[in-house]
C-alpha positions in Angstrom: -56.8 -259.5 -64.9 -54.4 -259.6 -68.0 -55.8 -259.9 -72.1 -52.7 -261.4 -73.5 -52.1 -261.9 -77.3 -49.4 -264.8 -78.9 -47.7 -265.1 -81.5 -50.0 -267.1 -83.4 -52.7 -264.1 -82.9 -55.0 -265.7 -80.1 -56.2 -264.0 -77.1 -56.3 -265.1 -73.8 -57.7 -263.8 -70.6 -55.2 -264.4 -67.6 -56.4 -264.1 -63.9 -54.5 -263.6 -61.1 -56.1 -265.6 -58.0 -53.4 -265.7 -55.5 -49.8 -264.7 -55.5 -48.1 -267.1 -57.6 -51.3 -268.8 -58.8 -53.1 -268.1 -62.0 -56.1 -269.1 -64.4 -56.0 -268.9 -68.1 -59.4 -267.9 -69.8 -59.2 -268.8 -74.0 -61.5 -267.8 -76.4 -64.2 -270.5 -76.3 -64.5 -269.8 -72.6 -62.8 -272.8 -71.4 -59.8 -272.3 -67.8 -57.3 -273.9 -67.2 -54.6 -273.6 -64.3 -51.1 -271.8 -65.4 -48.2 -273.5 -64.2 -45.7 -271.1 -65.1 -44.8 -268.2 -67.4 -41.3 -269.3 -69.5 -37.9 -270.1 -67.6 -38.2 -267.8 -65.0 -41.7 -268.0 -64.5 -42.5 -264.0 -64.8 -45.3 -262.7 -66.6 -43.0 -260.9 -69.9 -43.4 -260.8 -73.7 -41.6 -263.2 -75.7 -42.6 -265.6 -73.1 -44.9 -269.2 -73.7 -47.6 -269.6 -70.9 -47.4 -273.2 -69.5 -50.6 -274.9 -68.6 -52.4 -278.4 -67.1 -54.8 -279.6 -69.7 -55.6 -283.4 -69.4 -53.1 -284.0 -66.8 -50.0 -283.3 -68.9 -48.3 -279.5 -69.7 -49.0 -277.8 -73.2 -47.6 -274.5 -73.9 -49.2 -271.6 -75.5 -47.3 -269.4 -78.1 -44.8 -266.9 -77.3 -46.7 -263.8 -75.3 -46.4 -261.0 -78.0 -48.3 -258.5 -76.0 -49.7 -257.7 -72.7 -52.5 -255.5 -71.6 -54.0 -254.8 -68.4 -57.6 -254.6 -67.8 -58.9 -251.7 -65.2 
């Protein structure tokens, strides 16, 4: 499990449920399924998180920083 922050300052929790397949957690508790992670679809900084929500893609804001929870 990942606690991401953006550029705009919120905080998401990302969960890694398979290779290749993740869920995004946000504040209020709701998931969603990640599509992908930028371009090239790696987990980086400076990177938007791409998501399904209402059967259409929305991004998040750029990933600013990255920590990993033990």
């Amino acid at each position: 499990m990942y606690l991401i922050k953006t550029r705009d300052g919120n905080y998401y929790e990302l969960f890694e449920i398979k290779e290749d397949e993740w869920l995004i957690k946000n504040q209020n508790g709701e998931k969603k399924k990640v599509l992908g992670f930028g371009e090239d679809m790696k987990l980086k900084k400076g990177v938007p998180v791409i998501l399904s929500h209402k059967e259409r893609e929305i991004s998040t804001q750029a990933i600013t920083d990255i920590f990993k929870r033990v």
